[in-house]
C-alpha positions as CSV (number, residue, x, y, z in Angstrom):
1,X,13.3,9.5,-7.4
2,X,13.1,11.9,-10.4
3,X,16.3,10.9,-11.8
4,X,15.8,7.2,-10.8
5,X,13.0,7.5,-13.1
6,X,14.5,9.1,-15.7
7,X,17.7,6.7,-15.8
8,X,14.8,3.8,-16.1
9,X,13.5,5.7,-18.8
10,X,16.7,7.0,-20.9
11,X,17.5,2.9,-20.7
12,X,14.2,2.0,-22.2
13,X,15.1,4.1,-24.8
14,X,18.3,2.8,-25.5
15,X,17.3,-0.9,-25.8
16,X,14.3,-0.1,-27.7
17,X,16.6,1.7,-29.9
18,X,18.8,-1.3,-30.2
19,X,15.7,-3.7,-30.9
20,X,15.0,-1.5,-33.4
21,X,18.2,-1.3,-35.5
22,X,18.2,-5.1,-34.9
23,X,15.5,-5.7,-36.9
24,X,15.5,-3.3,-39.2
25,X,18.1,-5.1,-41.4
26,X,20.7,-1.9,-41.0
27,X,23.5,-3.8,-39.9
28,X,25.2,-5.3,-42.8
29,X,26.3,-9.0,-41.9
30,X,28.3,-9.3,-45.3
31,X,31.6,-11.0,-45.4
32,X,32.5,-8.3,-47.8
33,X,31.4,-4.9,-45.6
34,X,34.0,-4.3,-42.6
35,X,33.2,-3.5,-39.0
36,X,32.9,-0.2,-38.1
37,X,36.6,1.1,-36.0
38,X,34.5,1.0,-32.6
39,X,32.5,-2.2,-33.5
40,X,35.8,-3.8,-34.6
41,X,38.0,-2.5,-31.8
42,X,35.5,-4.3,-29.3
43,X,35.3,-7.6,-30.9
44,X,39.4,-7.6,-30.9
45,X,39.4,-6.5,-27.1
46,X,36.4,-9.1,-26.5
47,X,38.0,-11.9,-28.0
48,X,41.7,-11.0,-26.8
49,X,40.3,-11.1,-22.8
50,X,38.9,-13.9,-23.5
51,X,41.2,-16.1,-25.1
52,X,44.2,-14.8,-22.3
53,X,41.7,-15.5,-19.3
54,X,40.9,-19.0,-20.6
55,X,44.5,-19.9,-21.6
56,X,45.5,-18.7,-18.0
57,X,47.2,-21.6,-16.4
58,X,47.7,-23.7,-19.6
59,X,50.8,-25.8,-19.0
60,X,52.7,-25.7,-22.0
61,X,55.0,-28.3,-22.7
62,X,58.7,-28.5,-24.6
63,X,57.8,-27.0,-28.0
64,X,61.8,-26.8,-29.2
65,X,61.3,-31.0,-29.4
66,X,62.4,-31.6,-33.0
67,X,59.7,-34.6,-33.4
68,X,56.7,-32.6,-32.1
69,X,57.9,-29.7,-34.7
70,X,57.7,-32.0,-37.8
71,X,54.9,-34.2,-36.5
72,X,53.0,-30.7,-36.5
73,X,53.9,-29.9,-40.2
74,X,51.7,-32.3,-41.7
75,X,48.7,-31.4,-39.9
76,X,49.6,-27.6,-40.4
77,X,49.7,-28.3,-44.1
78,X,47.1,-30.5,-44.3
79,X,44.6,-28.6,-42.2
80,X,45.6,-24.7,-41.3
81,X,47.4,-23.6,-45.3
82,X,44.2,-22.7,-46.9
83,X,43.2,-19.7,-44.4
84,X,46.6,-19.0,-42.4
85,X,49.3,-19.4,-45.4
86,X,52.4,-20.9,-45.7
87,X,56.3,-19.7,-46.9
88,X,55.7,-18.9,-50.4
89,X,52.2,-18.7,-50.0
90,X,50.9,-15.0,-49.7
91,X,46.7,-15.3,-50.7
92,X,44.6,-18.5,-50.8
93,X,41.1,-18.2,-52.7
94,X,39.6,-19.2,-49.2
95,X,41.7,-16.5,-47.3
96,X,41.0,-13.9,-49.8
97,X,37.2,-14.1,-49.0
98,X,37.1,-14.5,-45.3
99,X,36.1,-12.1,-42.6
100,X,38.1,-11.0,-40.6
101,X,41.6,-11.6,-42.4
102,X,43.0,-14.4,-40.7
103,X,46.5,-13.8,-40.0
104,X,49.4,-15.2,-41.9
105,X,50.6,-17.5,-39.7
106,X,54.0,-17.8,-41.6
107,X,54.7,-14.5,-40.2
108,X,53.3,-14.4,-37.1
109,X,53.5,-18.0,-35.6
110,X,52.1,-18.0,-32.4
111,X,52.7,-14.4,-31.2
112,X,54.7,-15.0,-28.4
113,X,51.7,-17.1,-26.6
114,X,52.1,-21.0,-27.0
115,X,48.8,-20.9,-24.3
116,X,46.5,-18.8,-26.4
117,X,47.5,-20.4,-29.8
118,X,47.1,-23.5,-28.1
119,X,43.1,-22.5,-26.9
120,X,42.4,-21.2,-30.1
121,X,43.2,-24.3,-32.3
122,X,41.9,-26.6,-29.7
123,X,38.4,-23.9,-29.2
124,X,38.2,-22.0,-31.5
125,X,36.3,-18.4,-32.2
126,X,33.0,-17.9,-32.3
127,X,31.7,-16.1,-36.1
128,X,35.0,-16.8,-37.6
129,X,35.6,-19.3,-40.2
130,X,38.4,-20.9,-36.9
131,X,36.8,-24.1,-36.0
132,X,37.0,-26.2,-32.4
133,X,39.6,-28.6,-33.2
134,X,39.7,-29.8,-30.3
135,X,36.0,-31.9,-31.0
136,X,38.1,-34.0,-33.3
137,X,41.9,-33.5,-32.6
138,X,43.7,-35.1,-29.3
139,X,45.4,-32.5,-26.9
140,X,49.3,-34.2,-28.1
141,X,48.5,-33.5,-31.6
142,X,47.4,-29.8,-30.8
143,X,50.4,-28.7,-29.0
144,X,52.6,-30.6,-32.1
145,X,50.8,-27.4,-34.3
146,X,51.6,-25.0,-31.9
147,X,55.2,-26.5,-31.5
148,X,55.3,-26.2,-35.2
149,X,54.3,-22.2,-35.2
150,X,56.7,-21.3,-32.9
151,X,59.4,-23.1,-36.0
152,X,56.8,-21.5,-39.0
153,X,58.2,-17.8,-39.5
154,X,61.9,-18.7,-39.5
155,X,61.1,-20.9,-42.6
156,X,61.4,-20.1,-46.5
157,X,59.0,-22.4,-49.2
158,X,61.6,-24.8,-49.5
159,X,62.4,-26.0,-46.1
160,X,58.5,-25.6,-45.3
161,X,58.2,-28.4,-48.2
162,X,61.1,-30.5,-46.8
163,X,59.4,-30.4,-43.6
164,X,56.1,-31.3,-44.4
165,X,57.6,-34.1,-46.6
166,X,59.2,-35.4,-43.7
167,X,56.2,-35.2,-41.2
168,X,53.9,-38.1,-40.3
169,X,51.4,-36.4,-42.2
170,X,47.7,-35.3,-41.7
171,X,46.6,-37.3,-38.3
172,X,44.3,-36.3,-35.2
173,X,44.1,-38.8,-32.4
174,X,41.3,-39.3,-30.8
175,X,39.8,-41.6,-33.2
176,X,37.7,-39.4,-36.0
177,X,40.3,-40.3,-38.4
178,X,39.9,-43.4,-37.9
179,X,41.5,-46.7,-36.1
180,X,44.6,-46.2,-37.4
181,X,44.8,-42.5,-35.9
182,X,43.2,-43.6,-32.9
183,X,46.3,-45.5,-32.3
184,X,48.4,-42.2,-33.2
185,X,49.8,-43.3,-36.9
186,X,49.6,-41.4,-39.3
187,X,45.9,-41.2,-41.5
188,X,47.0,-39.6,-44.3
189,X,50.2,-39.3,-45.5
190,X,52.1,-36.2,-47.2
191,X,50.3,-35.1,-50.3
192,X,51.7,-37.3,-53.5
193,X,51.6,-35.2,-57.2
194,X,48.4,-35.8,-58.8
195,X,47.5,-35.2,-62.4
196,X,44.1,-33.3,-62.5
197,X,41.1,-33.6,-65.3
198,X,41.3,-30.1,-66.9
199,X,37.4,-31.1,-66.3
200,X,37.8,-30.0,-62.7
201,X,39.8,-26.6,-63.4
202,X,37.9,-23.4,-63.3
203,X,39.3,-20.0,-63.9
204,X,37.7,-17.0,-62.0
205,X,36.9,-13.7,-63.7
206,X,40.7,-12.8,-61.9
207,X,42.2,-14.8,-64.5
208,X,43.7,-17.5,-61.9
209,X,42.8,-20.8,-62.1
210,X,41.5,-22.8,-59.1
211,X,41.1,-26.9,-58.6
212,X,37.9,-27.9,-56.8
């Protein structure tokens, strides 16, 4: 009973402890301030579980389909370059200030898991800047990006470009792109040269200039 009471206790202690350094403001939420190794190591086994339970029985289709790879360029370019990189492309100014890294997906494509790429983009993570695609993007479209990783690494700037010209361009399904995605066309197609008003150039104290 003794030690019963002294487990109760010792608990107590522990989440009072916890409350504590809560609300105490100690724990830096900064974009800028890494996780601790232990903090860090569990959040990358938490979300690893996760994602390979979930994607568990995910049927993945025939990503080596030559039109589902180039349909999935123009979305990757249109939506996925600015945090995850392209050939040619080694630091955005959105990447650079994001936390955690995401990873360069011109390297990495989908890591050997078409299933668990595939949740990710369609779910995405929870306090990371990866959104739930999948609340505006049809299930077709999605496995087209993931088709499209698996081609990604093996590509240099130039045939990225080619590819991305050739694509259908930027287009979702499902209808939040409106009628003409709905019906799977294209809603926006590849990016066309544009002159821009030095008006809407900034350069940073880094010397490099950015368009907004």
């Amino acid at each position: 009973m003794g030690i019963l009471k002294t487990l109760t206790w010792s608990g107590l202690a522990v989440v009072a402890l916890g409350a504590g350094v809560l609300y105490s403001g100690l724990i830096d939420v900064g974009a800028d301030a890494p996780h601790s190794a232990p903090v860090r190591a569990l959040l990358e086994t938490a979300r690893e579980r996760s994602v390979a339970v979930r994607a568990r029985g995910i049927q993945v289709p025939d990503l080596a389909d030559e039109a589902m790879i180039r349909a999935g360029a123009g979305n990757y370019d249109a939506m996925c370059v600015g945090c995850h990189l392209a050939p040619g492309l080694t630091e955005t100014e959105l990447g650079r200030g994001l936390y955690p890294a995401p990873p360069n997906l011109g390297e990495v494509g989908y890591a050997g898991d078409p299933a668990g790429a595939f949740w990710v983009i369609k779910h995405g993570i929870k306090a990371t800047a990866m959104p739930a695609w999948g609340r505006s993007m049809d299930d077709p479209y999605i496995w087209e990006l993931v088709a499209f990783l698996g081609r990604l690494p093996s590509l240099d700037a130039e045939s990225y470009r080619r590819m991305v010209e050739s694509s259908p361009g930027h287009r979702h399904g499902g209808g939040s792109m409106g009628p003409e995605a709905a019906q799977g066309g294209p809603a926006h197609g590849p990016s066309a040269p544009v002159e821009v008003p030095a008006s809407e150039v900034h350069i940073h104290g880094d010397g490099e200039r950015h368009v907004h």
